[in-house]
C-alpha positions in Angstrom: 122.3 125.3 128.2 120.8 125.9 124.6 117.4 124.2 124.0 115.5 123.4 121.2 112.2 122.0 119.6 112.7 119.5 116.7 110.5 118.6 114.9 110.3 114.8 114.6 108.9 112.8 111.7 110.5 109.5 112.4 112.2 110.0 109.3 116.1 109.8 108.5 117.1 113.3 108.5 115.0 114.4 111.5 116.3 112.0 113.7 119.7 112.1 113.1 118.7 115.8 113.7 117.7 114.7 117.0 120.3 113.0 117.7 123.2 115.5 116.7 121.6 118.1 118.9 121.2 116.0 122.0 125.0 114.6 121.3 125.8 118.5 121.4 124.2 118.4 125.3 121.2 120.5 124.3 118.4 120.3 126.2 115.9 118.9 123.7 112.2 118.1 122.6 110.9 116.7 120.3 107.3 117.2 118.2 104.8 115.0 115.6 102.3 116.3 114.0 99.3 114.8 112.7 98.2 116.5 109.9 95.7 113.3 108.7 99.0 111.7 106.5 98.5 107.9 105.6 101.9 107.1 106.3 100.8 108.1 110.1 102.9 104.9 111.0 105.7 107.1 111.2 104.8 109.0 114.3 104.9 105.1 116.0 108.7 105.5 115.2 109.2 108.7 116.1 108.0 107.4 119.6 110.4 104.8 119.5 113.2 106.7 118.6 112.6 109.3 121.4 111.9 106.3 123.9 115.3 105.3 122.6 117.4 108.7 123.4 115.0 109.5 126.6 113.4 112.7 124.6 109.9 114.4 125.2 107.9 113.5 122.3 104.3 115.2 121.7 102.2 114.9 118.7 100.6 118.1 117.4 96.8 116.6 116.3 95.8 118.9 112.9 93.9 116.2 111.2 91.1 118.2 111.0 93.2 120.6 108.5 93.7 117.4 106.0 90.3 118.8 104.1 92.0 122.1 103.2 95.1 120.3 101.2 93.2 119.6 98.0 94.7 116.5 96.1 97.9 114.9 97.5 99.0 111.6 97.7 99.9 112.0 101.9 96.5 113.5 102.6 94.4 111.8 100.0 93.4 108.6 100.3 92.0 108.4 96.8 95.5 109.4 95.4 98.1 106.5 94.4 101.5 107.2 96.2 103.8 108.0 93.3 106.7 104.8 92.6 109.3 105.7 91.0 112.7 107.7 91.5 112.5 111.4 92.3 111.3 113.9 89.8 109.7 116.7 89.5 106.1 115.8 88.1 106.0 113.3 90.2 106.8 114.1 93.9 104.5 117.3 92.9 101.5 115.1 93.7 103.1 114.1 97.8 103.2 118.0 97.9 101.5 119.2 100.9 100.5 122.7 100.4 102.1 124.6 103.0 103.3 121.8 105.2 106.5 122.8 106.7 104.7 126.8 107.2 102.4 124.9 108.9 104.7 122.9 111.2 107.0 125.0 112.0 104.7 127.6 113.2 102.9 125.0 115.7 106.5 124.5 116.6 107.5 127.8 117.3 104.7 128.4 119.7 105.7 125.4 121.5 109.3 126.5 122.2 108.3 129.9 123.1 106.2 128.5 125.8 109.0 126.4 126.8 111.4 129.3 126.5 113.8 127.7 124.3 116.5 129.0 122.0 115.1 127.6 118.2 112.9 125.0 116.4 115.2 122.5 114.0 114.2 121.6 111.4 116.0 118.6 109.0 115.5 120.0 105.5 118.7 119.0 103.4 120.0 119.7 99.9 118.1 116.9 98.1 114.7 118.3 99.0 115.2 121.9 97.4 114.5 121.2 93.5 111.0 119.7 94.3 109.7 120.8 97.8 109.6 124.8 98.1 109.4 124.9 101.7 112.8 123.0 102.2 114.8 125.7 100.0 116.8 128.2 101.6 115.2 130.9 100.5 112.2 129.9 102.6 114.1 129.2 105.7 115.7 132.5 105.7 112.7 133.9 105.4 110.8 132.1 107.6 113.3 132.4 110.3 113.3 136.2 110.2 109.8 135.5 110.6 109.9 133.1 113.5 112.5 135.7 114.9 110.3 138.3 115.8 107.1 136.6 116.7 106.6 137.0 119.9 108.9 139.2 122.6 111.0 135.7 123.3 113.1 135.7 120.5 113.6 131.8 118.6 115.6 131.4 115.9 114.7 128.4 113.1 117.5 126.2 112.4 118.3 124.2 109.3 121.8 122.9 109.5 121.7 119.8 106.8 120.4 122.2 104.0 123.9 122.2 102.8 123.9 118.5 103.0 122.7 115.6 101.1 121.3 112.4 102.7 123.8 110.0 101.7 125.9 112.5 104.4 122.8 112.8 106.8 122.7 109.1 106.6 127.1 109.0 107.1 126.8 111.7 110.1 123.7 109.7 112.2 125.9 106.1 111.9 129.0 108.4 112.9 126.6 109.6 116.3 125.1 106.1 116.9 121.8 107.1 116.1 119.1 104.6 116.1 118.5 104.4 112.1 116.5 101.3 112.3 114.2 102.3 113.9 113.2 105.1 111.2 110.5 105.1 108.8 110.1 106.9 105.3 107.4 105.0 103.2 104.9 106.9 102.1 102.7 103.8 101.8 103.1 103.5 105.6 101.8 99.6 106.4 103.9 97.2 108.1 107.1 97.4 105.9 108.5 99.8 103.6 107.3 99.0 100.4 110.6 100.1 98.7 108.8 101.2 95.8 107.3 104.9 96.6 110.2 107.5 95.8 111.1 108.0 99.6 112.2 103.9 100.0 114.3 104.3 96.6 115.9 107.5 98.1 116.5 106.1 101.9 118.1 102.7 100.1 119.9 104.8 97.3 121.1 106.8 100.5 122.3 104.3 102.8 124.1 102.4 99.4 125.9 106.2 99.2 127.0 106.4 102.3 128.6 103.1 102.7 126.1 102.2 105.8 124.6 98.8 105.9 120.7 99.2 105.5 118.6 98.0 108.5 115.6 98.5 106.6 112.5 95.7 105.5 111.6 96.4 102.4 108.6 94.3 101.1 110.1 93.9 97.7 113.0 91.9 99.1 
């Protein structure tokens, strides 16, 4: 049986992610990471959701690296999450220097203690203009990396980076997954705010894909 690490934000994509893998009859786990982000309300979902499809869940603690990522809006508490649509100027301030390098790597030594096959990860064709470390060119070369890291060999996989997320959303109500319980504001709080540029993208997303939206937004 193949086996894999995800990792798990609590987001969309990573959960249906999750949930296509398991569907597949993988043998699956999945991993948070704190990193000191203010929208840590997610890793509560990611919880959920694994509670939800009876996955492992563990939670990577890095907050003491949050000092070494300079001015973000994630990381920073003295930085205003960004609100309005997705551009380039402006998602360059959620930009966590190195974030997915980061996360994967933890990853990676996870599933080659557990002997698994690859770490998934849920980067998707609407991510690759802004964030650098969701283009293919880095997860080629990052798995060629991951590949010959230690003398189990893991392989990274990326399969939505062909896709966009009004498909990501399309494919996880397709395989049942458990889309309300997912959380993308960047605010974090109780709600999403439906403001920041990930709440416009996740409604935009579900309004694509024809799927009702479970989400609260505090706007509405």
């Amino acid at each position: 049986m193949k086996s894999s690490v995800v990792l798990l934000s609590g987001g969309l994509d990573s959960t249906v992610l999750l949930t296509k893998l398991k569907a597949e009859g993988r043998r699956v786990v999945a991993m948070g990471v704190d990193y000191g982000q203010r929208h840590s309300r997610e890793m509560d979902a990611a919880r959920a959701i694994c509670a939800r499809l009876g996955v492992e869940y563990r939670v990577a603690d890095l907050k003491s690296l949050a000092g070494f990522f300079g001015g973000n809006s994630l990381t920073d508490h003295t930085q205003a999450v960004y609100e309005g649509d997705y551009d380039e100027e402006g998602m360059k301030t959620t930009v966590v220097p190195a974030r997915n390098l980061i996360l994967i790597s933890v990853a990676t030594a996870w599933a080659i203690s557990l002997k698994c096959d690859s770490v998934a990860y849920a980067a998707h064709g609407g991510d690759h203009a802004i964030y650098p470390d969701c283009r293919p060119a880095f997860a080629e070369a990052l798995d060629k990396v991951v590949q010959i890291s230690d003398w189990h060999k893991v392989v990274l996989e990326r399969p939505f980076v062909a896709m966009d997320k009004a498909q990501i959303v399309r494919l996880g109500a397709e395989l049942g997954a458990p889309l309300e319980l997912t959380w993308s504001c960047y605010k974090g709080g109780n709600a999403h705010c439906g403001k920041c540029s990930t709440c416009r993208e996740r409604r935009e997303a579900f309004r694509a894909a024809g799927v009702p939206d479970p989400t609260h937004y505090e706007e509405d």
